[in-house]
C-alpha positions in Angstrom: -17.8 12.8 24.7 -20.3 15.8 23.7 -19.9 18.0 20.9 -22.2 20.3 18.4 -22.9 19.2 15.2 -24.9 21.8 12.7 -26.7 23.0 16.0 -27.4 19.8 17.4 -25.9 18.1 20.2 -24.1 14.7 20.0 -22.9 12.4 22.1 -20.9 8.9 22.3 -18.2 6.8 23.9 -15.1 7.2 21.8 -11.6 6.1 22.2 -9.0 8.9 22.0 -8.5 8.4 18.0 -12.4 8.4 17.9 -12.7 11.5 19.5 -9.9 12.9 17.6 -10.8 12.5 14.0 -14.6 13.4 15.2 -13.0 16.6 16.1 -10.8 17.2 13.0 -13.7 16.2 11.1 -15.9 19.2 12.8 -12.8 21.4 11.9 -12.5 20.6 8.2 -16.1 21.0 7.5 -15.9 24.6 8.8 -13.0 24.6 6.9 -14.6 23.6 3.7 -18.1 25.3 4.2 -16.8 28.6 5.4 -17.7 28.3 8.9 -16.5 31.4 11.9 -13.7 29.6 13.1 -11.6 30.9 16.3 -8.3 30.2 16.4 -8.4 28.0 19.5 -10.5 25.2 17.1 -7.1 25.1 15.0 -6.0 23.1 18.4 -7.5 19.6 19.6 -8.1 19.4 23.7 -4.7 19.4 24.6 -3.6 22.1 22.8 -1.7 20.5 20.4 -2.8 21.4 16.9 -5.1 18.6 14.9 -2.7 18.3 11.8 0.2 17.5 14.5 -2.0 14.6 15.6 -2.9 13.4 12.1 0.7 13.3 11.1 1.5 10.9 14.3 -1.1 8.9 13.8 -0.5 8.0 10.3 3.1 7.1 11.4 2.3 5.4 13.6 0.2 3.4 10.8 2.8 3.2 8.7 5.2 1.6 11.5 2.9 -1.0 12.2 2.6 -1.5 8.5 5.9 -2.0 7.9 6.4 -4.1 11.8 3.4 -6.1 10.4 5.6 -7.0 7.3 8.1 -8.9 9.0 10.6 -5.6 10.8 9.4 -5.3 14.2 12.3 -3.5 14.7 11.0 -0.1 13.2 8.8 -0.1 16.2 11.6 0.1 18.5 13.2 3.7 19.3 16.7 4.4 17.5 18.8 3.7 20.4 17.1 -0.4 21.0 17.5 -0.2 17.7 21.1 0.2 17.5 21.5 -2.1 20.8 19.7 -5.3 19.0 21.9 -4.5 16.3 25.1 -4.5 18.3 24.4 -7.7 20.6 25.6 -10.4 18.0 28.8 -8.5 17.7 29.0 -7.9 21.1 28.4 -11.8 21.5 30.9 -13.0 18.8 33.6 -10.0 20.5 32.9 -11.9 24.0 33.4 -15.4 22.3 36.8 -15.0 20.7 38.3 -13.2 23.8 37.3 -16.3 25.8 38.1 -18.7 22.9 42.0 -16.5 23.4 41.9 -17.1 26.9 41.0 -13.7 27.8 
């Protein structure tokens, strides 16, 4: 990746966070030293803008946080969710209709 830095040109290999937070960080010190700023800088590369990104990432943190604690589940989506939940009742259900003969 290549990017400006107070008039200087950079340049490293960065992962998609990397590159990310390198470019919020550029943002938020225009931000905080007064820097022109277009509107278009508001957005990251894909047009999405940066504070969109920092709120995904950090839950994404958190649901790893919380997976990491012992509830993997939060990392599934609400509908596998509600499947895992249902399978022992759908298990016990199946049981006693085959226990009745059904």
């Amino acid at each position: 990746m290549k990017w400006t830095d107070h008039a200087q040109q950079r340049q490293a290999h960065l992962t998609d966070l990397q590159w990310w937070f390198q470019s919020f960080a550029l943002l938020r010190n225009k931000i905080a030293h007064g820097g022109d700023i277009e509107d278009a800088e508001f957005l990251f590369d894909d047009g999405v803008p940066h504070h969109w990104h920092g709120e995904w990432t950090l839950r994404r943190a958190i649901k790893q946080t919380v997976a990491n604690a012992g509830h993997s589940d939060v990392l599934l989506d609400p509908l596998e969710r509600a499947f895992q939940r249902a399978i022992p009742l759908l298990e016990q259900a199946i049981e006693q209709d085959q226990q009745q003969g059904g």
